[in-house]
N, C-alpha and C positions, 0 to 999 in steps of 0.2 A: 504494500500500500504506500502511496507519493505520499509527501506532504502535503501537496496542494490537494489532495483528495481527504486528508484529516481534516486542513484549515476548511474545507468547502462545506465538511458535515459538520465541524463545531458552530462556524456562520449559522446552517439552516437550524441547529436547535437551538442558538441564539436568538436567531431570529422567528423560532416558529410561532408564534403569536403573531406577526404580520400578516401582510396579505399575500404578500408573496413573498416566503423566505426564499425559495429558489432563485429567483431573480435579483434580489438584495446581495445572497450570496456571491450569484456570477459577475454583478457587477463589481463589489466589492475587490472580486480576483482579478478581474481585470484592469479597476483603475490602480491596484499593488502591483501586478506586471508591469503597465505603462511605468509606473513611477520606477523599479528599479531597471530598465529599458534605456530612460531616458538617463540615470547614473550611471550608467554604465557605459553607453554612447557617448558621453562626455568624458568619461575619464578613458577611452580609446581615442577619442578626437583630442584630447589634452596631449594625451602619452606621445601618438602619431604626429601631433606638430611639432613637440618638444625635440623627437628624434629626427624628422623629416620622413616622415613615411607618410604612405597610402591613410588614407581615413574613411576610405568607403564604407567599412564595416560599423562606421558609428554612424555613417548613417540609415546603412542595409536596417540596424536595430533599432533606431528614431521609431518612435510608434507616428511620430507627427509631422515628421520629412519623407515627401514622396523619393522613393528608391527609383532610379532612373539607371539602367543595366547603361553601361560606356562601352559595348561592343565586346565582353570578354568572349574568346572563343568559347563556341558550344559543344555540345558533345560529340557530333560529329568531328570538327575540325581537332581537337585532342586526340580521338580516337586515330587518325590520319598523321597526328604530329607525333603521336609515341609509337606509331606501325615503323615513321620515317629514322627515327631514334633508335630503336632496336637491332638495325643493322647499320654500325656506325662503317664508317669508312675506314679502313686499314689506316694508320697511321705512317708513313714512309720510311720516316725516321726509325723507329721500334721495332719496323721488322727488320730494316739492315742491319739496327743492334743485334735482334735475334740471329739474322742471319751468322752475322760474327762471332757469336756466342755459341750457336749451335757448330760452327766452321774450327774452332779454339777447343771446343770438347771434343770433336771428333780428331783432333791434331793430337793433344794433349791424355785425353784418354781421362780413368782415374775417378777419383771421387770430387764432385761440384757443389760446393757450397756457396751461401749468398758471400760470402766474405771473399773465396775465392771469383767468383765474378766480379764484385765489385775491384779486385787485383788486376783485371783485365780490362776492366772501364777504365780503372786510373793511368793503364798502360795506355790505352787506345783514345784516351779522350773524352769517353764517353761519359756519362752520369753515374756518379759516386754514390748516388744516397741507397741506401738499406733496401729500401721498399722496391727501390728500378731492380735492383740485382734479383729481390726474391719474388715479384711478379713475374721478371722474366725468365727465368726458370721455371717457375709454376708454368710458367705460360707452354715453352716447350713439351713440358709433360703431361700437357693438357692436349698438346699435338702428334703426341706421341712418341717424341723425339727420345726424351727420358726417361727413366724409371726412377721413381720416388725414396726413398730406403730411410726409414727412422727409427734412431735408435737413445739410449741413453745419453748420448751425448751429443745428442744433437740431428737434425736431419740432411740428409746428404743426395744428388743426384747421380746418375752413372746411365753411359749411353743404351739404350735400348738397342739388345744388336738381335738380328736373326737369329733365326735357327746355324742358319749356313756358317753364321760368325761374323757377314758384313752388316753394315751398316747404315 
């Protein structure tokens, strides 16, 4: 049970002596919404100038400001904008890094860690940080190129080779 369904029924046997508790009730709930509607709208519309943000939504909850839509896309056009999203474009840059990366294991041979890739960024130039070396890996083994291996001390990659032995 809401609360606004307690407050509706304390109202009518409040009010059952009237003529109409029912109606007493419902209005009573609604001019208590308006009112905290309009607090609330205000203190979005304060907060939002304060920051320089958006303030539609103080007045989307305005009971007494007509909402005027400004053209957001509808559900179609999202629908069409996250189809377009989901297959992003290959990045150029990232796969010649993979490229390299996958070209450097198969030269080198061995166990691959992110530390050890990030050895081979800072040799070749490429991007030092933590996270490039271990999404790129992830990323090969997501392609098939590596196999995964975790253990106590750590997780490590190593080439995925055939049956035959190559590569």
């Amino acid at each position: 049970m809401s609360a606004r369904t307690v407050i509706e029924h304390a109202l009518r046997v409040y009010y059952a002596d009237s003529a109409e508790p029912n109606a007493i009730a419902r209005d009573l709930l609604a001019a208590h919404r308006d009112e905290v509607l309009r607090s609330m709208a205000a203190e979005v519309k304060t907060l939002g100038d304060a920051r320089g943000w958006s303030v539609w939504a103080a007045h989307y909850m305005h009971p007494d400001v007509e909402f005027v839509d400004t053209g957001a896309p509808g559900v179609e056009e999202k629908a069409t904008a996250s189809a377009a999203k989901a297959t992003p474009e290959p990045d150029p840059a990232r796969e010649r890094r993979l490229e390299q990366l996958l070209d450097a294991i198969r030269t080198w041979r061995g166990r691959w860690t992110t530390v050890r890739a990030q050895d081979l960024y800072r040799l070749t130039g490429g991007p030092t940080m933590r996270h490039v070396a271990r999404r790129d890996l992830a990323e090969l083994h997501r392609r098939g190129h590596l196999r995964k291996h975790s253990a106590d001390a750590g997780q490590h990659y190593t080439l995925a080779t055939r049956k035959d032995g190559r590569s």
